[in-house]
C-alpha positions, 0 to 999 in steps of 0.5 A: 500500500505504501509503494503504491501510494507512492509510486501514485505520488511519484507519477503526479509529480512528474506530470506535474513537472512536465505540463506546462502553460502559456506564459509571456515569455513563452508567448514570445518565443514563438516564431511567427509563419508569414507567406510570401507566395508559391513559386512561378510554377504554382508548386511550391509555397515561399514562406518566411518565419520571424523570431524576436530577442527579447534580449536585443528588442529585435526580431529576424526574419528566415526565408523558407520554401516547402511543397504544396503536397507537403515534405520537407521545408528548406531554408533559402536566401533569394527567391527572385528566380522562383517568384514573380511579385507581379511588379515588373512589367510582362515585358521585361523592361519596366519594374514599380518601385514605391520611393518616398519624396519631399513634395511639400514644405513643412519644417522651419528649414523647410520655409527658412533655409538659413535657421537649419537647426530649428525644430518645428512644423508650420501647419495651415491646413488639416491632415498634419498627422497620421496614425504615429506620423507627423506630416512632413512634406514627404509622400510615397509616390511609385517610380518607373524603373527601366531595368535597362537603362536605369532611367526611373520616371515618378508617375506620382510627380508633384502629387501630394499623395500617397501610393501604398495609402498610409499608414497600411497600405502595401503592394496590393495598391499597385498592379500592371495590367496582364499586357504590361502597359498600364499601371493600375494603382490606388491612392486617395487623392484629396487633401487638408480637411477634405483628406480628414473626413474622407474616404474616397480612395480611387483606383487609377490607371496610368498609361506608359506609352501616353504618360497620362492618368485616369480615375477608374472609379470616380464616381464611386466616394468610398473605399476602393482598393485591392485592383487584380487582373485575372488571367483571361485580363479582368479586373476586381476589386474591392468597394465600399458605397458609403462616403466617411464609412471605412467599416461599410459592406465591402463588396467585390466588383468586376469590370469587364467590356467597359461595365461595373458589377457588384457580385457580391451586393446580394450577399449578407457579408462583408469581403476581407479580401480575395484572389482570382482562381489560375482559370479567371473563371472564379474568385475566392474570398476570406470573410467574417462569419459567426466568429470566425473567417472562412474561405469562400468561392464566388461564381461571377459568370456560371449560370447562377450569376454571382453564386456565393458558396462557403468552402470551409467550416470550423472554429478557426480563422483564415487569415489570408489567401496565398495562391491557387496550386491545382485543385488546392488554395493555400492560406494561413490560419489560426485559432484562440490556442494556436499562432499562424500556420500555413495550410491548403484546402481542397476545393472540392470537400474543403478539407484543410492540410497543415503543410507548415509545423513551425510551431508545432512542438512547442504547442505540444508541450503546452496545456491548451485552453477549451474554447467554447462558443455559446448562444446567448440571449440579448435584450432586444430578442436576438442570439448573440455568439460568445466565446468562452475560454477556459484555463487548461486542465478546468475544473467545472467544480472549482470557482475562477475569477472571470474576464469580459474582453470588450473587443476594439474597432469598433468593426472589428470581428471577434473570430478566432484570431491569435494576438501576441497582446490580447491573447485569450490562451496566456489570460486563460493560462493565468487561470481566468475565464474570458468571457468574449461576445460579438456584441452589435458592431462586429462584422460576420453576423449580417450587414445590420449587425455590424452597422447598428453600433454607429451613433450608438456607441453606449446603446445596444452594445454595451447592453450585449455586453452585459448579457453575456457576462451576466449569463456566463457568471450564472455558472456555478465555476464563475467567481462573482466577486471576481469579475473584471473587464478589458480591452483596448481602443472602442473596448478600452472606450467601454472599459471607460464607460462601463466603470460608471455604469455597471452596477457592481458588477466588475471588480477590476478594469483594464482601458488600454488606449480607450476613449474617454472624452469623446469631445477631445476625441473630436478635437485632436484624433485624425481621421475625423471620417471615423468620429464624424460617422460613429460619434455623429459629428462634432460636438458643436452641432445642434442637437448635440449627438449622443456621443457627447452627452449620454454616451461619453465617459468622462460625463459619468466619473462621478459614479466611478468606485473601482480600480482601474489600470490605464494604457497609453500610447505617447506616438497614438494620434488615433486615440491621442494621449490626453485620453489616457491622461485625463482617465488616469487623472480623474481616478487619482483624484476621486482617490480609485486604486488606478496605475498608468503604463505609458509607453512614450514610443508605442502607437495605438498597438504595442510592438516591441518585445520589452514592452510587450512582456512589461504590457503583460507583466503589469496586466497579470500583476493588475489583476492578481492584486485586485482579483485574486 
């Protein structure tokens, strides 16, 4: 009895030493799988795998190359001679090149060349800074280079414009036609205040032999982006209908014998983004759908005209659309418990292959999370998605402090997406139940979903927020006395607006990066289409919209009585600092247990390693020391 008992105990110690959960130094050591493209003759896909020193606060980046039916991946270093970007021309002579020049002046030297030590901006006009920039008088303008002659010719000259569109914008601005003669490309051609409340990004065509530029969709005011050519030489793209709405429908429109159509206007989603098939006869397509992104297969010109079929089902994301090889489509993909790999799907059955494993043996040696997706009710009658995320090894009959994630955007799609910040398998490793809802606003649940959450910002959605806590913490194993909620952005907004109104139901909030003057919002953010579309406008306006009166924080500090953990961004010009600030102020002086973590160098997102294991370090200590 004796032996057995402790051979038991032997055996429990060294499971116990050898299972292992996510931690943030873990989480950073993961290597993080990016795709390149498949090789010229389809059969191979090019990948890249980057690794960050936390040591050195640097990442490093290898090249790898793996076939398409699987086997080995070997590491190479060039991959000009197996892959085409598609930015030379078909003839050979011309390659785009994307240069950055000055086109305007703005500095001190700028306006007086003789005071060249001076250090200011001279601004009359809006736009003077972007997302973590400040305007100086230089925009990216794309470059003609004669591969045999070296000549380069700026067909941007002049323009105070950019191509790729800032701050994100890529190679998909910037395509030829199949024939080599023209360049499509897309840039947002307005300027000052009109490029502040604007969302009219066009594509134009530029003609090599003529040197002279059109506008292809002018007469559309929205978004349209992402130009491709199929094989057979017809152009899609991406538009949105709605003038100051980045987050409206995106629909797929092809053009072909001189006439525009929308595929997709009959469809009740939205595209993320999209690839022809190697034949030009279909174009396959990622978008949101109930939690998640999926592949799906659009049919433009069978007999059921602009047909939408959904290829792939389960609870995981596709992250991006690689190529087409054969009868396979090769993507990324990731869930809540693991980083981006590289798989293909069989276009026939669907069927998802892993073909890369970068990551594979350290998730092996990790306790994973169960995510669960749960119905739950709302108040106006309607079922709303939630994910629930639970600590590995869960036990039904053990009690677990609890998280609310308030997702940002406040269009973004809570899918099974995998955030080296956010990540719901490092909170739940920690030993928290993270409660995640697709309250209102989120796209994948239909166009009215997703549109309803403008103007109405403290309405619905916080009220969707509430159900779903307050269904999930009916469980015998949620912890009601220890209840928190978190977010970043629109959620660290309505951490901000939730600490005047829950009603005791949270015991600890985290606002990274939130809203909490929606006035001040107004007056220093920079894209003012956003505000003028969510908020309803300026402050000034009579009626004054509800975003400044019922709907905005800073109008409830009063009935704050909980602590509260603030982030802020220095280089944030979305959310600007001052949001932070004046949250964290007024918790200190209502005498709340609240910290600041201010990160001088960091934008709306944190991305050095350092500073993301010191943001993850003080989110845990935040909440070990107010929930637990």
């Amino acid at each position: 009895m004796t032996r057995f008992l402790f051979l038991s105990f032997f055996l429990y110690i060294s499971f116990s030493s050898t299972a292992q959960v996510m931690t943030p130094e873990k989480l950073w050591s993961l290597k993080r799988v990016s795709a390149v493209g498949l090789t010229s003759d389809g059969e191979k896909v090019i990948y890249q795998t980057r690794s960050y020193d936390v040591e050195e606060n640097t990442g490093t980046s290898k090249t790898f190359i793996i076939p398409v039916k699987g086997g080995e991946a070997v590491q190479i270093n060039n991959v000009d001679s197996i892959f085409s970007d598609g930015k030379t021309s078909a003839s050979g002579k011309w390659r785009i090149n994307p240069k950055e020049v000055k086109v305007e002046p703005v500095t001190g030297e700028d306006f007086y060349p003789d005071l060249e030590k001076s250090d200011v901006y001279i601004y009359d006009d809006l736009n003077y800074r972007h997302w973590d920039t400040w305007e100086d008088g230089k925009y990216s303008h794309l470059f003609l280079k004669d591969l045999s002659t070296g000549e380069e010719r700026d067909i941007m000259k002049g323009e105070p414009h950019d191509t790729p569109l800032q701050p994100f914008g890529g190679p998909e601005d910037y395509i030829w036609n199949n024939e080599g003669t023209k360049v499509y490309y897309v840039s947002k051609k307005v300027k000052g205040k009109e490029y502040a409340v604007s969302t009219n990004t066009d594509i134009y065509v530029y003609d090599l032999a003529t040197k002279t530029t059109s506008n292809l969709t002018e007469a559309n005011e929205g978004y349209d982006t992402q130009p491709a050519f199929s094989k057979k030489g017809v152009l899609a793209y991406l538009q949105m209908d709605e003038p100051g709405y980045e987050a409206d429908k995106n629909d797929i429109i092809i053009l072909q014998n001189g006439k525009k159509t929308n595929h997709t206007k009959a469809w009740d989603g939205t595209v993320s983004s999209f690839i022809w098939s190697n034949n030009g006869e279909k174009i396959y397509f990622v978008a949101p759908v109930m939690g998640t992104k999926q592949l799906f297969e659009l049919n433009p010109f069978g007999k059921k005209n602009s047909e939408v079929k959904q290829l792939t089902q389960g609870q995981f994301d596709i992250t991006g659309i690689v190529g087409q090889s054969g009868n396979k489509v090769v993507i990324s993909r990731t869930d809540m418990n693991h980083a981006a790999e590289i798989y293909t799907v069989d276009l026939k059955s669907g069927k998802l292959i892993q073909l890369t494993h970068v990551n594979d043996d350290f998730y092996d040696g990790i306790e994973l999370s169960k995510v669960e997706k749960r119905m739950i009710p709302t108040t106006d009658g309607k079922e709303m998605l939630t994910w629930v995320i639970y600590p590995p090894n869960f036990d039904p009959n053990q009690k677990y402090p609890t998280l609310l994630y308030l997702q940002g955007g406040p269009q973004s799609p809570l899918s099974q997406f995998y955030s080296f910040r956010w990540n719901f398998q490092l909170m739940a490793a920690n030993g928290y139940i993270v409660v995640a809802p697709n309250r209102r606003g989120m796209p994948g649940h239909g166009v009215e979903w997703n549109e309803q959450i403008s103007g109405d910002w403290g309405g619905q959605n916080i009220r969707d927020y509430l159900s779903a806590i307050d269904a999930v913490s009916e469980e015998p194993f949620v912890d009601k006395e220890r209840i928190g909620a978190v977010g970043a952005s629109y959620g660290g907004y309505s951490v901000f607006f939730l600490a005047g109104k829950h009603e005791g139901r949270f015991k600890t909030f985290i606002a990274h990066d939130g809203i909490f003057n929606t006035r001040s919002m107004y007056g220093t953010t920079e894209e003012l289409f956003f505000v003028n579309k969510d908020l309803g406008g300026p402050y000034w306006q009579v009626p004054v919209p509800k975003a400044y009166t019922e709907f905005n924080p800073i109008n409830f500090v009063e009935q704050w009585d909980t602590p509260i953990m603030i982030v802020q961004g220095g280089k944030d010009f979305r959310v600007p600092v001052g949001q932070g600030l004046e949250a964290f102020q007024a918790a200190q002086l209502k005498g709340l247990k609240s910290k600041l973590l201010y990160f001088p160098m960091e934008n709306h997102w944190i991305l050095t390693p350092q500073n993301a294991l010191v943001w993850q370090k003080e989110f845990f200590k935040w909440l070990e020391e107010t929930l637990k």
